[in-house]
C-alpha positions as a printed NumPy array, in Angstrom:
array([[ -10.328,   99.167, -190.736],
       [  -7.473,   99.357, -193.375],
       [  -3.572,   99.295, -192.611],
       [  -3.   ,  102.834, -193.666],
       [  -0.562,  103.786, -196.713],
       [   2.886,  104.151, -194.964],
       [   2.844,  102.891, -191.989],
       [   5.488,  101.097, -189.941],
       [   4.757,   97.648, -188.403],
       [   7.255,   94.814, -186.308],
       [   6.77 ,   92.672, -189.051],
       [   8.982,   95.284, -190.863],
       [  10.973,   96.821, -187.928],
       [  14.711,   96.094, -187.063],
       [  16.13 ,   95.398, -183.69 ],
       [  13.162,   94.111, -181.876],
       [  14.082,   92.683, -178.42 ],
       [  13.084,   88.897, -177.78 ],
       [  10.507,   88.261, -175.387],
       [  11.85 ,   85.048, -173.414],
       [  10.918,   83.986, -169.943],
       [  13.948,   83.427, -167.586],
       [  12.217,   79.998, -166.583],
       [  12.389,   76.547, -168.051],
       [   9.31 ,   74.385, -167.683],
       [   9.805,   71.025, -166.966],
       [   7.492,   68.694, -165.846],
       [   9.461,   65.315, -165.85 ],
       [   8.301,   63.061, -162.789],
       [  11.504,   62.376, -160.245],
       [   9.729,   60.943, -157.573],
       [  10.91 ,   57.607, -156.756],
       [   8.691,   56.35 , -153.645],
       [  10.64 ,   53.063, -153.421],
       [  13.847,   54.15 , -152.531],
       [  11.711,   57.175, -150.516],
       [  10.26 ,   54.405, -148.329],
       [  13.001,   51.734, -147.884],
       [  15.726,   52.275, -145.167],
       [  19.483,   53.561, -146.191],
       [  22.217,   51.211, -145.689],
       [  25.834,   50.64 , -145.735],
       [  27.669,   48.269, -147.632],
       [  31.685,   48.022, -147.546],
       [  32.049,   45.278, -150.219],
       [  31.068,   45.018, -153.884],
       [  29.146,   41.379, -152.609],
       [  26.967,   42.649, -150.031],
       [  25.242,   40.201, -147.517],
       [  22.807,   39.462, -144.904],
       [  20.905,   36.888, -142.731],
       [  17.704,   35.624, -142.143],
       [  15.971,   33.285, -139.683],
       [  12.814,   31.537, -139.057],
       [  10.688,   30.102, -136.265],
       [   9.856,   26.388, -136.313],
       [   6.141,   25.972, -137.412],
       [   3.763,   25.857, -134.637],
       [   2.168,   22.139, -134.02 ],
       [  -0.454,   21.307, -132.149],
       [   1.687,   17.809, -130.058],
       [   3.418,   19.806, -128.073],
       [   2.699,   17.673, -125.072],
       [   4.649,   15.387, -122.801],
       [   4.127,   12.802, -119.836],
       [   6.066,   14.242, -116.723],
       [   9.31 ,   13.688, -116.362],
       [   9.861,   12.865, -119.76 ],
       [  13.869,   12.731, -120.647],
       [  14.588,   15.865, -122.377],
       [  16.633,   15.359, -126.022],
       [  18.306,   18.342, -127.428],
       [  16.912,   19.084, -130.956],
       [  19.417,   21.061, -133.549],
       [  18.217,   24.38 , -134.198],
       [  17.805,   25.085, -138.171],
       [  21.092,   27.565, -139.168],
       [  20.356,   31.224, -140.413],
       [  20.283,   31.575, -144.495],
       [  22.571,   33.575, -145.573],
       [  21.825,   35.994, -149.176],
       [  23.23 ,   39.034, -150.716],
       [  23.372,   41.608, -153.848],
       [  25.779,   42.763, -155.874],
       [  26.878,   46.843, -156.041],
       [  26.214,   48.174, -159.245],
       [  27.824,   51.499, -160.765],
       [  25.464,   54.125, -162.153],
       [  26.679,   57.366, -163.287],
       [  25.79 ,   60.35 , -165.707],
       [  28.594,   62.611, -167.554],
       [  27.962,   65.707, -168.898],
       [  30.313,   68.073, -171.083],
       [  29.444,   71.811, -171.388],
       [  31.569,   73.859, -173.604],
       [  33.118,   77.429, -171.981],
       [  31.54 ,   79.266, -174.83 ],
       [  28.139,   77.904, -173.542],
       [  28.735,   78.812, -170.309],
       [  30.016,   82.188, -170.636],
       [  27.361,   83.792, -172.813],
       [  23.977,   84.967, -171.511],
       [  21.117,   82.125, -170.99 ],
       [  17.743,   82.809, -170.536],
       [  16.601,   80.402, -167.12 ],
       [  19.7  ,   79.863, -165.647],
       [  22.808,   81.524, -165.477],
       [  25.621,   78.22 , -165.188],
       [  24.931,   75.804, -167.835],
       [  27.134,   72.831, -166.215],
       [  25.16 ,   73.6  , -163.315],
       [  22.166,   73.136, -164.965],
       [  22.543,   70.144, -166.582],
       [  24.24 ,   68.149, -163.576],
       [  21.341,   69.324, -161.831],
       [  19.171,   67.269, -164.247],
       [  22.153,   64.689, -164.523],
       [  21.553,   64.181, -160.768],
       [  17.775,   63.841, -161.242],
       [  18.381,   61.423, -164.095],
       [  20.172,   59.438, -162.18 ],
       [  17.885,   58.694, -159.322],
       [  15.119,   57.68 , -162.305],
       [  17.498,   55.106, -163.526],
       [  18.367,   53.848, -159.823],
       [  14.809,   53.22 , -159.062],
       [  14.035,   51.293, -162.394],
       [  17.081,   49.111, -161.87 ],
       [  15.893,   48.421, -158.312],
       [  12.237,   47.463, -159.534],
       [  13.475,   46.075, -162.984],
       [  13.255,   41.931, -163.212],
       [  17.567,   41.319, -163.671],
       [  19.208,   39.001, -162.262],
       [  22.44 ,   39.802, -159.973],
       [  25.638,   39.782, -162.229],
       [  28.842,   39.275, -159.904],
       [  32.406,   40.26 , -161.141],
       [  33.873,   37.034, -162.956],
       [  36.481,   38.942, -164.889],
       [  37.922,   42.361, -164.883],
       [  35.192,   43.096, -167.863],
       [  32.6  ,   42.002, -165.929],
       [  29.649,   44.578, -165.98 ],
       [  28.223,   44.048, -162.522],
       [  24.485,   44.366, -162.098],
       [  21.869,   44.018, -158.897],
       [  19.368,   41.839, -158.482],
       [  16.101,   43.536, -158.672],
       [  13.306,   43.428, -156.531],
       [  11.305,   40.694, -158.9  ],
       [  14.223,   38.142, -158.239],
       [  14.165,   38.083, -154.614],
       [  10.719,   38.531, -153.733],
       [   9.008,   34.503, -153.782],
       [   7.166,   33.406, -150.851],
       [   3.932,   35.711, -150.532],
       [   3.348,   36.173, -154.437],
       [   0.3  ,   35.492, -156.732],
       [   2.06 ,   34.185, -160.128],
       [   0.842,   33.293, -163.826],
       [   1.004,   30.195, -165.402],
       [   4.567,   29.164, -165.794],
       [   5.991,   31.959, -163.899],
       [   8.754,   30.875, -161.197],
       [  11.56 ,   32.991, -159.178],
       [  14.404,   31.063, -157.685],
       [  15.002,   34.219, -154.963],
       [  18.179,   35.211, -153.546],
       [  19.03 ,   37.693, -156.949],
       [  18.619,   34.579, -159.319],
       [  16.58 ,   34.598, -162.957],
       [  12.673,   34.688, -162.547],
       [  10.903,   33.255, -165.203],
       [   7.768,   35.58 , -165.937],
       [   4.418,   33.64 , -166.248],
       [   1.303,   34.122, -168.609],
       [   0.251,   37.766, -168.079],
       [  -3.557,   37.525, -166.356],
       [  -6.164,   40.609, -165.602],
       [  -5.738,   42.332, -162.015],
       [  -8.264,   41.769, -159.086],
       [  -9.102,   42.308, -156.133],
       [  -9.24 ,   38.482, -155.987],
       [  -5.115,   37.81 , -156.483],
       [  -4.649,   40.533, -154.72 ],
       [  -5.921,   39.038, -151.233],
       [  -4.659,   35.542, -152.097],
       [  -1.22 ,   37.459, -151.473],
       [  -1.913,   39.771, -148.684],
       [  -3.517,   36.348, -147.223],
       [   0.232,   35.352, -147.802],
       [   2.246,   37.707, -146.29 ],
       [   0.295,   37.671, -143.224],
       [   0.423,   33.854, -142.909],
       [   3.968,   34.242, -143.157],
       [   4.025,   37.543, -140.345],
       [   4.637,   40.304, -142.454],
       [   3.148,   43.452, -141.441],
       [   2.734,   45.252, -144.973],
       [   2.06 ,   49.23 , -145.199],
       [   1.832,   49.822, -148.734],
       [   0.649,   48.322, -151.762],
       [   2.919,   49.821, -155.085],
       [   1.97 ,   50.057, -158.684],
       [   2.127,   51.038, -161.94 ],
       [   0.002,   54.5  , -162.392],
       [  -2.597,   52.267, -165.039],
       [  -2.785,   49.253, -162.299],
       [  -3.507,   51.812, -159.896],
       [  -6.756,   53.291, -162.215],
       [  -7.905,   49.237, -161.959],
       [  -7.418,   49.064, -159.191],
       [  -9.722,   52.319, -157.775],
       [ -12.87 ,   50.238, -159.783],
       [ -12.422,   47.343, -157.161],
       [ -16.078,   46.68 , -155.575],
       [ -14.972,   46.273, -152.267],
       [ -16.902,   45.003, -149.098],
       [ -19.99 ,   47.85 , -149.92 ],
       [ -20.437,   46.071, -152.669],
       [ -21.374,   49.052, -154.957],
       [ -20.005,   49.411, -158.628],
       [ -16.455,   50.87 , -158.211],
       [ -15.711,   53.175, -155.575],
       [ -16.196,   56.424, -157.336],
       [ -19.457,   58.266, -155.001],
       [ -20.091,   61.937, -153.873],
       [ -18.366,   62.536, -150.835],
       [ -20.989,   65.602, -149.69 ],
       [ -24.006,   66.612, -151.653],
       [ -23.013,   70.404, -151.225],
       [ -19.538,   69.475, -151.863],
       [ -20.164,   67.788, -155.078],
       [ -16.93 ,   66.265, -155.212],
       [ -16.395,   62.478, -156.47 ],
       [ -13.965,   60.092, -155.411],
       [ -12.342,   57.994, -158.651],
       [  -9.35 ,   56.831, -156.792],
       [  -8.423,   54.483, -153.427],
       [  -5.427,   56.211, -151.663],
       [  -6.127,   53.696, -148.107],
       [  -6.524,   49.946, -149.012],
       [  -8.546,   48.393, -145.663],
       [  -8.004,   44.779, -145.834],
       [  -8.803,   42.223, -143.556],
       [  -5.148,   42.417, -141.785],
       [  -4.914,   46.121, -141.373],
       [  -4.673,   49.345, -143.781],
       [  -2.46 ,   49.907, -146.786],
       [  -1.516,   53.011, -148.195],
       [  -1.496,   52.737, -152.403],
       [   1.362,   54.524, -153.828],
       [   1.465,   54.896, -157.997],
       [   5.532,   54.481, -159.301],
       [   5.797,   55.862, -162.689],
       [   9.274,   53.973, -162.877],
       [   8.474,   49.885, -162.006],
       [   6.897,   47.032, -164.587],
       [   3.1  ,   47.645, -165.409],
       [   3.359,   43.752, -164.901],
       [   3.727,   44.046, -160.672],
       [   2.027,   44.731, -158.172],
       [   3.747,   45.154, -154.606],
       [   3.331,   44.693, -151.047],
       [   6.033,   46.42 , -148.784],
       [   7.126,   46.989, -145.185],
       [   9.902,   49.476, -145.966],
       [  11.083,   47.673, -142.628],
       [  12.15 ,   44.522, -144.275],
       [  14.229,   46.25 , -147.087],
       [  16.424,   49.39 , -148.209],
       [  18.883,   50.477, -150.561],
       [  22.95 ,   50.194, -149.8  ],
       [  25.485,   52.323, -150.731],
       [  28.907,   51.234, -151.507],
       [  29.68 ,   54.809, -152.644],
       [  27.283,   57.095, -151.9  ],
       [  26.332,   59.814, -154.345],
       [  29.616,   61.628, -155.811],
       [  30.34 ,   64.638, -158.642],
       [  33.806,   64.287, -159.705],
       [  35.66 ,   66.354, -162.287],
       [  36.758,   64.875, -165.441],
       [  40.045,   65.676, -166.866],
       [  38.873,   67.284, -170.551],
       [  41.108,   67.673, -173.635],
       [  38.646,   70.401, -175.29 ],
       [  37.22 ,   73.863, -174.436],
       [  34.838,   73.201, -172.173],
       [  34.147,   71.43 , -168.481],
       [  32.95 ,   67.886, -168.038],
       [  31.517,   66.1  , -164.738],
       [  30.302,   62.907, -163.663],
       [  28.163,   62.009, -160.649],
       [  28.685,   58.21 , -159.693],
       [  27.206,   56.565, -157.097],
       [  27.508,   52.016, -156.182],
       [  24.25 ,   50.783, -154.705],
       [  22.291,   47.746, -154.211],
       [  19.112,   46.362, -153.218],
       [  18.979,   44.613, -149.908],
       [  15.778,   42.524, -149.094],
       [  16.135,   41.692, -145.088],
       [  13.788,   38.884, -145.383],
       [  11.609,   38.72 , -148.581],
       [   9.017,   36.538, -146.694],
       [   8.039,   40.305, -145.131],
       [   6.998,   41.378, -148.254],
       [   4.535,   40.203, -151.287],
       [   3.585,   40.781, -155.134],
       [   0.965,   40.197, -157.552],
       [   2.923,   39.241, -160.986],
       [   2.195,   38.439, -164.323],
       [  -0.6  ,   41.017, -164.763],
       [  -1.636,   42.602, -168.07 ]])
């Protein structure tokens, strides 16, 4: 039907009201199941250290004629490690204008964005954590200091490429030849760990490992693991969210924030975060019109005894 000769339309109208939903959509991922999972500590210096120990390896001549004179061996002493704090913060400066004038999906705009500063943050804490960097202590005044991530401590129950090598104890690791994940390096290190008496709970990876790592055949033996859970149901499994091995189960946790290039095997027992300074907004002194904020917080990475845990590295 024709637009008749005259008439009024929006397209022409004046005044029109916006239509704007008081909500912001944001779908940004802030979980961070690593620091979820590992314990909370204290630290109350920028170095911050701990101790591990080790029973003697079991042998099989432990035998004696009686009344054998007894000779005092020297125990092995306790190895001593540590991390370095490292400052992370996130500023933001809102002008008074911007706060004071009417916002559609939220009303306080520095609350807003310290809200996502805050978020932000905990993104940043978890990739630094996870992130192959080698401890950085304070030499000089201008000394940035950094952690030592989880790469460069983790050693003993690892599957590695060609040429890779980590000294442990926060030091460089030397990435190896990147190789295809399976099932087959990931037993040689669960095989590791529990040679070495760890008691792992989860494997970790990167969300694509984790879609190879759902096609593993398993014991059954059957392509993959995808199958129809009920015939009236008609639903089909594509994923593996409990990992049976041959030492126990092992939850499988996806982190959207660690290298593609590792895959991990944790007892959240056997490490944690500490917190120099735990998290902290302060209020910055501001020479324009508006208010500014920061939200600090000094951390580091503390792994109680890396032989507790394992890794698959070097994977493509």
């Amino acid at each position: 039907m024709a637009q008749p000769t005259g008439v009024y339309v929006t397209y022409s109208g004046v005044g029109l009201r916006e239509d704007l939903e008081n909500v912001i959509y944001d779908i940004s991922p802030t979980d961070t199941p690593f620091m979820s999972m590992g314990s909370r500590e204290d630290a109350i210096a920028v170095n911050h250290e701990w101790q591990t120990d080790a029973l003697a390896d079991a042998v099989s001549t432990n035998h004696h004629e009686e009344g054998s004179t007894l000779t005092a061996a020297e125990p092995a002493a306790t190895t001593r490690l540590g991390n370095i704090c490292q400052i992370a913060l996130k500023t933001t400066l809102v002008s008074g204008t911007l706060d004071a004038v009417s916002k559609a999906g939220r009303k306080q705009e520095l609350a807003y964005q310290m809200t996502k500063r805050a978020k932000e943050l905990k993104r940043d804490m978890e990739k630094s954590l996870l992130h192959n960097q080698a401890k950085t202590a304070m030499s000089a005044d201008s000394t940035v200091r950094k952690l030592g991530g989880l790469p460069n401590y983790v050693k003993t129950n690892v599957s590695v490429g060609t040429n890779g090598a980590g000294a442990g104890n926060g030091a460089a690791r030397t990435d190896g030849t990147q190789r295809t994940f399976t099932e087959t390096l990931l037993k040689a290190s669960l095989l590791a760990a529990y040679d070495s008496g760890a008691d792992c709970k989860y494997i970790m990876m990167a969300p694509a490992k984790k879609q190879i790592f759902s096609t593993f055949v398993g014991v059954g033996g059957a392509s993959g693991v995808s199958n129809y859970i009920d015939a009236n149901d008609q639903r089909i499994i594509g994923g593996m969210d409990i990992y049976v091995s041959d030492f126990g189960e092992l939850a499988v946790v996806p982190n959207r924030f660690q290298r593609a290039r590792d895959v991990w095997i944790l007892d959240p027992e056997y490490y944690g975060v500490a917190y120099l300074r735990p998290f902290e907004q302060k209020e910055v002194a501001s020479t324009s019109d508006g208010e500014q904020r920061a939200i600090i917080t000094e951390f580091t990475l503390v792994t109680k005894n890396e032989a507790g845990l394992g890794a698959v590295y070097d994977l493509t």
